[in-house]
C-alpha positions in Angstrom: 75.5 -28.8 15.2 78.1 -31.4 13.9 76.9 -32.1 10.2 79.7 -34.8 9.6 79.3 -38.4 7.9 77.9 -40.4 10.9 80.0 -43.3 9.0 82.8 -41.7 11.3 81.7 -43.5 14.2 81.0 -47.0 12.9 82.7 -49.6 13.9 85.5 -50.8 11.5 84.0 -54.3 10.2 87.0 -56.8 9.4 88.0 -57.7 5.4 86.0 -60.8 4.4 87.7 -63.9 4.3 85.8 -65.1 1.3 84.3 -63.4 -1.5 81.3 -64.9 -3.9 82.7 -66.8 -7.0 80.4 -68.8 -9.7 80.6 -72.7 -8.3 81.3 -75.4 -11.4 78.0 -76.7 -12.5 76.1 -78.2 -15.2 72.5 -78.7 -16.5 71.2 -81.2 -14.6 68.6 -82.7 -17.4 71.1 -85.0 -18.7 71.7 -86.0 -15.6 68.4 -86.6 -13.8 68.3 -89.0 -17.7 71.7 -90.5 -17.0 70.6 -91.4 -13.1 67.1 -92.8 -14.1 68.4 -94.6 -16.8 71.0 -96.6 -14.1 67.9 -97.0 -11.9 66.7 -98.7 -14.7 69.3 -100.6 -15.5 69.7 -101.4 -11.6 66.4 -103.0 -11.2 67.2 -104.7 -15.0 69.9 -106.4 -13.6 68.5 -107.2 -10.3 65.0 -109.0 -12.6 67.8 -110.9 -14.4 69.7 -112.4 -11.5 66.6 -114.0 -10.4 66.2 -116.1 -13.4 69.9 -116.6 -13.3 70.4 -120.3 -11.8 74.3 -120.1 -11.9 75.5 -119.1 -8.5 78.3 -117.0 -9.9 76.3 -115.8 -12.4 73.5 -114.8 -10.0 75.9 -113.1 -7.7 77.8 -110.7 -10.4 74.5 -109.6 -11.4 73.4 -109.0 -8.3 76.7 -107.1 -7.2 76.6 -105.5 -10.2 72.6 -103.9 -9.9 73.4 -102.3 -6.5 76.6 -100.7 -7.8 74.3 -99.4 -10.6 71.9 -98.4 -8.2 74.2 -97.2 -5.4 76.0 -94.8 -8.3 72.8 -93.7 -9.6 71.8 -92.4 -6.7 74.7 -91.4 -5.7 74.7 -89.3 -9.3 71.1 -87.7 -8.4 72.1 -85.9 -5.3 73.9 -83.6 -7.3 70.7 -82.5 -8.8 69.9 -78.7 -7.5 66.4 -77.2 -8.6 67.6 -73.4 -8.1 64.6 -70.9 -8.6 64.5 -67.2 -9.6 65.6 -64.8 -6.9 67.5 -67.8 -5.1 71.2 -69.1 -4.9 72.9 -72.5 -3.5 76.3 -71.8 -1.4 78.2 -75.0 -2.4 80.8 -76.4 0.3 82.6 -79.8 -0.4 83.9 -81.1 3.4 84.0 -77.3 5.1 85.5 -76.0 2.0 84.0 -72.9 -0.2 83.6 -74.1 -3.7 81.3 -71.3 -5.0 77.8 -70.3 -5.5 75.0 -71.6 -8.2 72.9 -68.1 -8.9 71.9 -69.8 -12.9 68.3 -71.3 -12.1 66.7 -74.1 -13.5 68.2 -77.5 -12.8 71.8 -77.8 -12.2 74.0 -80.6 -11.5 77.2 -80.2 -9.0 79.6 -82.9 -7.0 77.1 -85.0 -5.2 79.5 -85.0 -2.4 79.2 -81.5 -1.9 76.8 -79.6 0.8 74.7 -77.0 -0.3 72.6 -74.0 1.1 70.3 -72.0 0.2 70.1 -68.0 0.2 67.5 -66.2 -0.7 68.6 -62.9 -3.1 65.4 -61.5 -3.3 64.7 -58.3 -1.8 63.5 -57.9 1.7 62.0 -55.3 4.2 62.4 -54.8 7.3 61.2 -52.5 9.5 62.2 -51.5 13.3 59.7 -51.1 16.2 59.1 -48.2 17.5 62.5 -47.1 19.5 62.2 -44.2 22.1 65.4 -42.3 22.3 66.8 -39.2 22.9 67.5 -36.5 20.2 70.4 -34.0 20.3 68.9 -31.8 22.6 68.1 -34.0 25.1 64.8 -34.5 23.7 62.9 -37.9 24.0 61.8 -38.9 20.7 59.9 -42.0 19.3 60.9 -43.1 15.8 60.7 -46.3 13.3 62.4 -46.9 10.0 62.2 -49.3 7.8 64.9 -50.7 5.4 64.8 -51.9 2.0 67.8 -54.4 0.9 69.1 -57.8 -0.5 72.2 -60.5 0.0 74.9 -59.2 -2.7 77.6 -61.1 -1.8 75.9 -64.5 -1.0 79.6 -66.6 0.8 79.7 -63.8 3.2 76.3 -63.8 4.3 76.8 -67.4 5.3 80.6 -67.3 6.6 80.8 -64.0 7.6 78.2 -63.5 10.4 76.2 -66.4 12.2 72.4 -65.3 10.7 72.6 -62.4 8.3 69.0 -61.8 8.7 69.5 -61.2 12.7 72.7 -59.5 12.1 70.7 -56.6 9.7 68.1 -56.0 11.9 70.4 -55.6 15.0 72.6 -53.3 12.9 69.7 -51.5 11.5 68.1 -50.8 15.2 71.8 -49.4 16.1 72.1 -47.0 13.2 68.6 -45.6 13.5 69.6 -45.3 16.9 73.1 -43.5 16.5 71.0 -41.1 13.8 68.3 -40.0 16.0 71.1 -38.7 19.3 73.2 -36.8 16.4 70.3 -34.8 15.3 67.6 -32.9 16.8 63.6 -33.1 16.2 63.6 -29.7 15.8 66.6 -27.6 15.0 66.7 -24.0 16.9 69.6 -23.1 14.8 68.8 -21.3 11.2 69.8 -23.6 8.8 70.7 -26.7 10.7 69.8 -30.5 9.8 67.1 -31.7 12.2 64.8 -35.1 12.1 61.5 -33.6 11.2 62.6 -30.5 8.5 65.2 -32.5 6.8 64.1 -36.0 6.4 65.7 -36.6 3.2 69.1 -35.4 4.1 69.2 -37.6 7.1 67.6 -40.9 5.4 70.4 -40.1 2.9 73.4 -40.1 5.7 71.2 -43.4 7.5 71.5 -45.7 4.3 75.4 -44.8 4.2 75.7 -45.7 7.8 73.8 -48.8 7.6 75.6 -49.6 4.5 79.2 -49.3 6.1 77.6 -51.5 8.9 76.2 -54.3 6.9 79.0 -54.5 4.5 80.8 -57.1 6.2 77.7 -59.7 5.5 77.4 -59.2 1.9 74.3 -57.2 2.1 73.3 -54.1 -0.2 70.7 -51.5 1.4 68.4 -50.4 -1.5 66.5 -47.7 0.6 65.5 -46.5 3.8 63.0 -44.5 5.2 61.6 -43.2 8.6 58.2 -44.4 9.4 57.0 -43.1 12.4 58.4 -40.0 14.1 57.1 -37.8 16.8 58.3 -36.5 20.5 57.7 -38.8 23.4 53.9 -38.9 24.9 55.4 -37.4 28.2 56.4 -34.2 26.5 54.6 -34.1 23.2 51.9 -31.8 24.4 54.4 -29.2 25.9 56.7 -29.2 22.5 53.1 -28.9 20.8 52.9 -25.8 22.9 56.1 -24.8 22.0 55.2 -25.2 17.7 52.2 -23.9 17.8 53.9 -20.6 19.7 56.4 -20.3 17.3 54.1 -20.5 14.4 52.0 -17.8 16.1 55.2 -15.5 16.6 55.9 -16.4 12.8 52.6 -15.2 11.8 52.4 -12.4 13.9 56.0 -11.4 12.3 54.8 -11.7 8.6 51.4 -9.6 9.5 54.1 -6.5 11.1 56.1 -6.7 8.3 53.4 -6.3 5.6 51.9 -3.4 7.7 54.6 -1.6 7.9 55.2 -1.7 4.2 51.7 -0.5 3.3 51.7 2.1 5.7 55.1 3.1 4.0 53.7 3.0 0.8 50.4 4.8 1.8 52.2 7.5 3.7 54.9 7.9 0.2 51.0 8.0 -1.7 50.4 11.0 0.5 52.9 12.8 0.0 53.7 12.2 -3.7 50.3 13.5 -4.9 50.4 16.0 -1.9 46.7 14.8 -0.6 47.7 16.4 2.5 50.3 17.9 4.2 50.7 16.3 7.8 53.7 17.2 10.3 55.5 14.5 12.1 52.9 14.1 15.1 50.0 13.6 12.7 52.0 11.5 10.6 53.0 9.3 14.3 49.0 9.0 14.9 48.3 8.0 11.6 51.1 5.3 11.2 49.6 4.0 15.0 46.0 4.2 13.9 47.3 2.2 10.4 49.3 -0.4 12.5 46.8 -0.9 14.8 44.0 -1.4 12.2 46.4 -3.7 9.9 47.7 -5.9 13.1 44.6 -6.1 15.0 42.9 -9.3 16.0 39.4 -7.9 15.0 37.8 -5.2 13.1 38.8 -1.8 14.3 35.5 0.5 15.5 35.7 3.4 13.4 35.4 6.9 15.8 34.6 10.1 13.3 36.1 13.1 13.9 33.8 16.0 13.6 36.5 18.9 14.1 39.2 20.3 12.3 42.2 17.8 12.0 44.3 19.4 14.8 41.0 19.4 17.3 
């Protein structure tokens, strides 16, 4: 059984064409006061053009409060309210001009578009796929994933919808996990789904890792939720455990008989109970094994004779 990095077989993602970079901002209180106060000043100069009876006079005024106005409000769209665990991607006509991850209220180039990413961190968890292990086996397993946007200009330029991208990657690594290893391993020592969960949750966050790269995202965790053999063949492989559990069993009870009757027949003969010869010594170590192995208790039958009759 192959124990290799499954990264070997992921797809080689292409180098990112952008990268995340702080975008030029500043607080945006003394803006929001600098854009109310030409709203102000707009409809001040509006109220005084109607008292205005100068035609020339009326008109500047009036030119003048909706260039006030129009530049105020021009001003406010710059205005960005960025909460905690959020970021604004900032583009000014297609162009990447950086991201805004400071929250509070910032101010950037009104002219610019903005969008907003969430950097919280998310779940997301995989339905139940049915696949089929190493052997051949059908299995039915679930994982679910634990990560966040890192790199916040190549989750949006990168890939169309991050979010979608994730869980189609995750569904494909879960998927690419399950057919390298079995559910059970027959071979002493080898990885399998069920016995070494850790291991291979380990070698499924680097896969997904090297698979989500591309779209600036960081996988935190990940952990297999549901795991179990196929309905159509779960009660013969149930068969199949609960045999080899009774063969394990059976293996530990022979091996402790046979070292007690060792030890009882080294007893004997140390402190020279009794002397036997090698075909009372063969029915003793068969009546031993078959008392010490036996499903239930052993009927005693006395012997009323002399040891050889």
């Amino acid at each position: 059984m192959t124990t290799d990095s499954p990264t070997a077989d992921v797809p080689e993602m292409p180098a990112p064409r952008v990268r995340e970079f702080a975008a030029h901002s500043i607080g945006g209180a003394l803006a929001l006061v600098l854009g109310l106060a030409g709203l102000l000043l707009a409809a001040g100069l509006l109220a005084t053009a109607t008292a205005v009876t100068a035609p020339g006079g009326k008109a500047a005024l009036i030119v003048g409060g909706i260039l006030v106005f129009l530049a105020a409000v021009i001003a406010m769209r710059g205005l960005n309210t960025v909460a905690p665990g959020e970021a604004r991607v900032v583009q000014l006509f297609g162009r990447y001009r950086g991201t805004i991850r400071q929250d509070g209220l910032r101010w950037v180039n009104p002219f610019t578009a903005r969008t907003k990413i969430s950097t919280r961190v998310r779940n997301h968890e995989t339905a139940v796929l049915k696949v089929n292990d190493a052997y051949g086996n059908p299995i039915e397993l679930a994982a679910v994933m634990v990560w966040k946007v890192r790199d916040t200009a190549q989750a949006t330029f990168e890939v169309d919808d991050y979010s979608d991208f994730v869980a189609i990657q995750t569904e494909a690594a879960v998927r690419h996990i399950a057919i390298e290893y079995p559910y059970d391993s027959h071979d002493e020592g080898g990885l399998s789904l069920r016995g070494n969960a850790e291991e291979i949750t380990e070698k499924l966050v680097l896969e997904l890792s090297a698979r989500v790269e591309a779209a600036g995202v960081q996988i935190i965790e990940s952990r297999f939720t549901h795991l179990a053999y196929a309905p159509e063949i779960a009660s013969a492989m149930l068969q199949r455990q609960q045999a080899g559990a009774v063969v394990a069993a059976r293996r530990q009870i022979v091996d402790g008989a046979v070292g007690m009757v060792e030890a009882a027949l080294a007893r004997i003969t140390e402190q020279d109970i009794v002397e036997l010869d090698n075909e009372r010594k063969a029915a003793m170590v068969s009546n031993l094994l078959v008392v010490l192995c036996g499903d239930r208790a052993p009927q005693p039958v006395l012997n009323t004779g002399t040891l050889y009759q």
